[in-house]
Structure formats: C-alpha cells, structure tokens
N, C-alpha and C positions, 0 to 999 in steps of 0.2 A: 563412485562417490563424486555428488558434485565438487568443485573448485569453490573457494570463498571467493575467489572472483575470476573473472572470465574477458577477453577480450571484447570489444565496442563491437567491431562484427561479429563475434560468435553469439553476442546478445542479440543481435539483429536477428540474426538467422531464427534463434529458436523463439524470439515473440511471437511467432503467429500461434505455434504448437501452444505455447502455457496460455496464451488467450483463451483459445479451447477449452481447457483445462480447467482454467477460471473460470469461465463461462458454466462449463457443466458441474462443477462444486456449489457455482452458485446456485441454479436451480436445483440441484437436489436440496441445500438446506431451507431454500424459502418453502419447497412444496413442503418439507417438515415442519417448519414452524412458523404461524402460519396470524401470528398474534400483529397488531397492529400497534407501532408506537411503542414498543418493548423489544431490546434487545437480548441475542441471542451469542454467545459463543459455546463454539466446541473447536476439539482439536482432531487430529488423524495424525499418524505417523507417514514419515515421507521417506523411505529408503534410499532413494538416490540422494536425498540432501544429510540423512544420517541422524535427521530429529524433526522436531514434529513441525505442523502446520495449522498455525488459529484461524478459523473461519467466526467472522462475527456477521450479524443479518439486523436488520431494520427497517420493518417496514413504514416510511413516511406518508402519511395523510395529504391531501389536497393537493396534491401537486401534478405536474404536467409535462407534456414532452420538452416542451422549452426549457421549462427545468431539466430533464436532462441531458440535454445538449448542454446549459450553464454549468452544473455541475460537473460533467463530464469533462468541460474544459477547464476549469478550477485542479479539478484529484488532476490532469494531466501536467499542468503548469503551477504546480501546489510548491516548488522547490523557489520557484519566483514569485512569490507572494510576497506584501508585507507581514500578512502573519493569518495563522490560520482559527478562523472563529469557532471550530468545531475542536482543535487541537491547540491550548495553547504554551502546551510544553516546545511546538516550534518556537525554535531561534529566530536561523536566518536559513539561507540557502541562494543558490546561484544555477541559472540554467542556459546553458548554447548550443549553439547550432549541431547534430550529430553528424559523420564522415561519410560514416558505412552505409552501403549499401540499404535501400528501404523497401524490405517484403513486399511485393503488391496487394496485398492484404491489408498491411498496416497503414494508416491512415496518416500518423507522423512519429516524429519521434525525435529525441532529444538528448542530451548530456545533462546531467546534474548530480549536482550533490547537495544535502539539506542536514543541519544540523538540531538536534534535538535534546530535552534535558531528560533523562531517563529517570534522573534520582539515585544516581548514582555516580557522584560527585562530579567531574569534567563532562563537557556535551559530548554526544556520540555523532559522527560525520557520517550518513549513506553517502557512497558516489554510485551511483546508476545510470542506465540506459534507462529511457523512460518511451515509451510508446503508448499510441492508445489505438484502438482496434473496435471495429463499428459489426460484428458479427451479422446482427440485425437491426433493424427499424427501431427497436422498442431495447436495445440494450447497447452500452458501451463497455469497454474491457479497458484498464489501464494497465501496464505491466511494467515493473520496475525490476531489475538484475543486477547487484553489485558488478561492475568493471572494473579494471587495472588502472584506469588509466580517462582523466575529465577533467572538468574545470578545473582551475588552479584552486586549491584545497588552504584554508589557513595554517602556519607555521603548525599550529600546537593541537592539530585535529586527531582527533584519537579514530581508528574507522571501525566501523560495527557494518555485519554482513547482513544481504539476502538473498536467499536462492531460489528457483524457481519449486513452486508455485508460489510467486509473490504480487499482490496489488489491487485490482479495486474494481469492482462490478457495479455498475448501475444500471436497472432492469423498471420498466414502467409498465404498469399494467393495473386497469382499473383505478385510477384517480392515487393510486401509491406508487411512489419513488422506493422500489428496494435499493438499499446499500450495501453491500457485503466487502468489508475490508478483510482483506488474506492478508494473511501475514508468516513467513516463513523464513524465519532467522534461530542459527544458530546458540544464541545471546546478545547481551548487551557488552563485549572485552574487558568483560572483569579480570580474567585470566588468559594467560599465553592462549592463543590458538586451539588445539586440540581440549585442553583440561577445560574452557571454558565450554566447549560443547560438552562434557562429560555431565558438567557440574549442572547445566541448565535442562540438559536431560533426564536427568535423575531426579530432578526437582517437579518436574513434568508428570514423571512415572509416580513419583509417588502423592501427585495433584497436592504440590506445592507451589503451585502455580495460580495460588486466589488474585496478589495483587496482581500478578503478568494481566490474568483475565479480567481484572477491574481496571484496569486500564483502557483494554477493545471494547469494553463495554460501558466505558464514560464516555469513549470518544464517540462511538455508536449514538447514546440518548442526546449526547453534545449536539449531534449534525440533524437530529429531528428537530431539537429544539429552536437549531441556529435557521432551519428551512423553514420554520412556523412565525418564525418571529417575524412581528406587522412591521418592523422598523431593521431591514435586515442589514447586519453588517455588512459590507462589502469589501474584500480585501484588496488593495491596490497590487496590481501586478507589476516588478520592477521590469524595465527594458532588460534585455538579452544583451 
C-alpha cells in the first residue's frame, strides 16, 4: 500500500514510471471519448494506493502547440500562481527549487505546496514534488506526489494527500488541446487517517460521489472556456 507521503527522492525516482502511467490512461480515455468541448470523468480503482483514481478529458478547439507548451508550463508552476483562472477554489501556494536527484527523463522539477477551498470548512494544503515530463513532441505529463517534507507550510495548514497516479496530461493533435486532470487522493482529512479513506471509499462505491465528480468536471469546461476566451486572463507567476 502506498505511503500518504513519501520522501523528495523517492518521488523523484518514481516520476518518470507514473508519467508513463498518466500518459497511457490518458490516451485510452480520449480514444473513448472522443466529443469535443464536453467533458468527460470516470474513475478506476487503484490497489496500490487503496482507493480510487478520477480521470477527467477535454477536448479544446482552436488551439496549438504553443499552447501547449504555455499550458504545460502553467499545470507545471500552477502552485506559484497568482491564482488559477480555470480553478478558483485556489488559494495561495508557494514553489522552490527541488534537492533530489532529476531522472534524465524528467525535464524539471520542483517542491510545492498549494492550498485549496474544498468546501469543507479550513483550506486543504498539498505539499508535493511536482515534475513535468515531455514523453513526445505533441504531449506533456505533469506529476505531483505528496512528500514529507517542502516549502515551509502556514502554522494552521491542515494536509490533504496524493498518490500516484496523480496529475495532468496535455496531448495536441488536430487543431485540439486535450486535457486530462488525474487525480488520485485519498479524501479531503475530514477524518483521522485511515477512517477517512474508509469513509471517501465507500462513498465512491456506492457513486456518492456526484459533487466529487462535479467538481473535475467544472474545472474541465472552466479551462476550455478560460483557452477560448478572446481577452484571456493571465495569471501572474510569483518568484520562487
């Protein structure tokens, strides 16, 4: 069973393997669904992490390689933003230099932590390892892994986990920007540890999980819309 969190090197080592991962979850859900401008979630169980994993898809119109490479480097440095125009349940978030060792695969990588409103009273903190990973020509892999241990965290941060397979695909092909945000957590630490995964699994099984999924699928039609708009916001990026 995975760890809710894992050492800076141990997250280094295994980013290149969940790029992979990600990479080939994502294309199997775009060749399945295959609609333009309407998103898509489903979920899969993940055994080694002990609960499930949201795959959401979107395919965006008009757009182009240089889109994503911009994109690509936004979802990579999304924890130093001023704030996110597709997501605006972000906070804040803080991102620096990473230690460990960098896969030669992996393109770069980072320390962060970002905090978020869930709706469910106090912000939830990620601290992660963050990488991003250039597979091919036409796709970028983002990968985020909760760690023990990163930027200095505010006094009264509550931490919410992710395990792998967690983080963000973008794939161009034919004048469309796919998206596919994974997402593979636990819950949001409504409960001690364990009973919170108990509680957010069984909620899952028995597809009590309308608003979880209306959430990856607001954020989804969020980022077509936020890519289409003639007057687009741009979010400031704070220095490191």
């Amino acid at each position: 069973m995975q760890a809710q969190e894992i050492t800076e090197q141990e997250a280094a080592k295994e980013a290149p393997g969940t790029a992979l991962i990600l990479a080939e979850l994502a294309a199997s859900h775009r060749n399945a669904h295959r609609k333009v401008a309407e998103a898509d979630t489903r979920k899969h169980w993940v055994p080694s992490a002990g609960t499930y994993c949201y795959e959401t898809h979107i395919a965006i119109p008009a757009q182009s390689i240089p889109s994503l490479k911009e994109v690509g480097e936004l979802l990579y440095a999304q924890a130093s933003l001023s704030h996110h125009p597709w997501y605006p349940q972000f906070i804040e978030g803080l991102g620096t230099t990473a230690t460990a060792e960098r896969h030669p695969s992996t393109d770069k990588q980072c320390l962060a932590w970002a905090a978020f409103d869930l709706g469910v009273g106090s912000p939830r903190h990620y601290r992660q390892l963050v990488s991003r990973h250039t597979p091919t020509a036409d796709t970028v892999v983002v990968v985020a892994r909760s760690i023990t241990a990163g930027p200095p965290l505010p006094e009264t941060a509550k931490l919410a986990y992710t395990f792998s397979p967690n983080g963000e695909v973008l794939h161009f092909a034919n004048g469309l920007l796919h998206w596919h945000h994974i997402c593979c957590t636990p819950g949001a630490g409504l409960l001690p540890g364990p009973a919170d995964r108990w509680l957010m699994n069984t909620l899952r099984w028995l597809g009590l999980d309308q608003a979880e999924r209306r959430t990856y699928t607001n954020e989804a039609l969020a980022m077509c819309d936020w890519l289409q708009a003639p007057d687009q916001d741009l979010p400031a990026r704070r220095l490191e």
